[in-house]
Structures are given as C-alpha cells and as structure tokens.
C-alpha positions, -999 to +999 in steps of 0.1 A: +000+000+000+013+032-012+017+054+027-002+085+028+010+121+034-019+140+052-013+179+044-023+192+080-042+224+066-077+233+055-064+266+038-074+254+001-050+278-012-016+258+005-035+224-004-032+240-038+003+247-035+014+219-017-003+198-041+020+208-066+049+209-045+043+175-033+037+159-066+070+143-067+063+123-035+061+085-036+033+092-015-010+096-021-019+130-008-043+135+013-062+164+032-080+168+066-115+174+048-108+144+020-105+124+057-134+140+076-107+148+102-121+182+123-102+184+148-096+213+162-055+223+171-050+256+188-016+273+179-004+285+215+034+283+203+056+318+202+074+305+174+060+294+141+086+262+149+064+256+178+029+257+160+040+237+132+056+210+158+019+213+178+002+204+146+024+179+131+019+162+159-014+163+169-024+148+137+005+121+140-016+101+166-036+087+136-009+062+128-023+059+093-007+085+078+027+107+074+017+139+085+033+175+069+018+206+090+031+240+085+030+275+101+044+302+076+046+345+087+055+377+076+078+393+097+084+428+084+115+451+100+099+482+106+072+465+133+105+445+148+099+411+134+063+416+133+032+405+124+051+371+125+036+342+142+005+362+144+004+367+108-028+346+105-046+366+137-032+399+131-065+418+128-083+398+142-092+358+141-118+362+114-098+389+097-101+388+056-072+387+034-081+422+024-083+430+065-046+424+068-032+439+043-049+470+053-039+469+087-004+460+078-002+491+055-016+513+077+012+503+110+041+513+077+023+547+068+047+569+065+076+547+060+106+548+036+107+523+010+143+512+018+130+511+052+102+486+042+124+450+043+100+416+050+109+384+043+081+356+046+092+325+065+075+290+066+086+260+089+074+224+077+072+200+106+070+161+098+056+136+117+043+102+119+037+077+144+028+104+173+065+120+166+079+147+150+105+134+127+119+165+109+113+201+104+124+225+074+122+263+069+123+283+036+125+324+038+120+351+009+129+383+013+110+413-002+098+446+004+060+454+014+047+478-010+029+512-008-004+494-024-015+460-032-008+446-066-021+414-087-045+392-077-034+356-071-017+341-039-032+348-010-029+366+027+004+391+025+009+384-011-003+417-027+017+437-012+051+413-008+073+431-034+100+409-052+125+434-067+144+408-086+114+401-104+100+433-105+065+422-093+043+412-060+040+375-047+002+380-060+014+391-095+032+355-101+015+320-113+013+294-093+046+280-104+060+311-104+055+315-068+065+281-059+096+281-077+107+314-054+083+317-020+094+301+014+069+275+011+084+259-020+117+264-002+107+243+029+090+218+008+118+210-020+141+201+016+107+182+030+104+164-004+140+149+000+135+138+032+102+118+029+115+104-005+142+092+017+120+084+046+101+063+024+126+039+005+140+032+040+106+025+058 
C-alpha cells in the first residue's frame, strides 16, 4: 500500500500549492477534509517552529498516515519582526485577506521604501507515528509595498514586493511563486527527506 502524506491544513490555497509541490512524492496526498478529520489544534506556540511541531503532531496520533503541517509569517523590519507568528490573527481571528493587508499598510504609513524590508518564513514539521521526525524552513525576502498589486496568492501576497522580479508575490503563477516563496523552499528540503524516509521504511 502506497503510505499517505496528510497535508495538515484546511487553507485550500496551500492544499493547492502543496499539491503541486508535493507531486514528486512517492506518497498519495491527502487532506483533513478528503479524511473527515475536524479536529480542532490551537496554535499556542511563540514561534512558528512551535505551531508547526503542535500540529504535526497532533495529527500524528492517527498512525495511518505521514503527516506535513506547516505554520508560515511575515515578519516585516519596521514593526520589529512583526506580524510574524500572528500573521494569520493579526487583525483579528476572522480577519479577511483584504483586512490584513490594510492593517499592515496602515502600521508602515509613512515609512521609507528602503526602510520597508520583509521576508516571509515558513517552517514544515514532519511527523508520523505520534513523533515529530523533521522540520524545514524556507524564507523570501521582499519589500511590502505602498499598495496591493495582482490578484493571485493569497494573505500578504499583494503587497510582498520581489525586486528581482520586479512584481508582487500575487502578481506570479502558481509555479511562479512556488519556484521562489518560502513555502516551495521548505518543501523541496521536505520532499528529500520523505523520498528518503520512504525507500528506507
């Protein structure tokens, strides 16, 4: 039987990533609504480390399946480091996209653009067997922009400039984006690993 990775999310935006990021995985991906799994895991860490590990392995106890739970945040210079782990919650728990970036813009009003440095970071914690067995972390660095700009992506997106490219996370295809954001970072190392994990096991 072919073992199952369970992506440990019900954002439908990183399914869709990781879905592609994943594809090279001797593995059948799955997802928590695909399994009717609802349980609930509060993220109490400080770190994004932490509320990836709490995830990973709270899922883990189900023995049936490898488990890959992330927490990814935009820490931005200006605000010290913040929004960071409270990216997801940082206006509020039932905050829209739209919400976020609004907030966020308004806290750098007034701000240089050379003073605008943010990188987005995203930790991957893998687990299986109620243990965590490895974590990875990507990072992208960019600069948030006066506005919002393009219309795919999600969250921070719109207004995470990429000068090399010249555009905004949102302003890049899917495997644009993947080939450059600190998710597809973390997952290439995650991919090696659990092609490894799985010849051995």
């Amino acid at each position: 039987m072919t073992p199952r990775l369970l992506l440990a999310t019900t954002n439908l935006a990183k399914i869709r990533e990781y879905s592609l990021l994943f594809r090279g995985a001797p593995l059948e991906l799955t997802t928590l609504a695909e399994e009717n799994m609802d349980l609930e895991v509060s993220e109490t860490g400080s770190t994004l480390e932490e509320n990836a590990r709490i995830k990973a392995a709270a899922y883990a106890v189900d023995e049936r399946f490898i488990v890959a739970a992330d927490d990814s945040g935009l820490e931005v210079d200006a605000l010290g480091g913040a929004p960071g782990p409270l990216s997801a919650r940082f206006a509020g728990k039932n905050a829209s996209d739209r919400e976020k970036v609004a907030l966020l813009l308004s806290r750098l009003a007034g701000v240089a653009w050379e003073r605008r440095c943010a990188h987005f970071r995203c930790v991957i914690a893998i687990a299986a067997a109620s243990r965590i067995l490895r974590v990875f972390e990507g990072e992208c660095q960019g600069v948030i922009s006066f506005e919002p700009r393009g219309s795919q992506g999600f969250g921070y997106d719109p207004v995470f400039y990429l000068p090399e490219l010249g555009k905004t996370m949102a302003e890049l295809s899917i495997e644009e984006k993947n080939r450059v954001s600190h998710r597809g970072k973390a997952a290439r190392k995650a991919l090696r690993f659990l092609k490894r994990y799985v010849t051995v096991n």
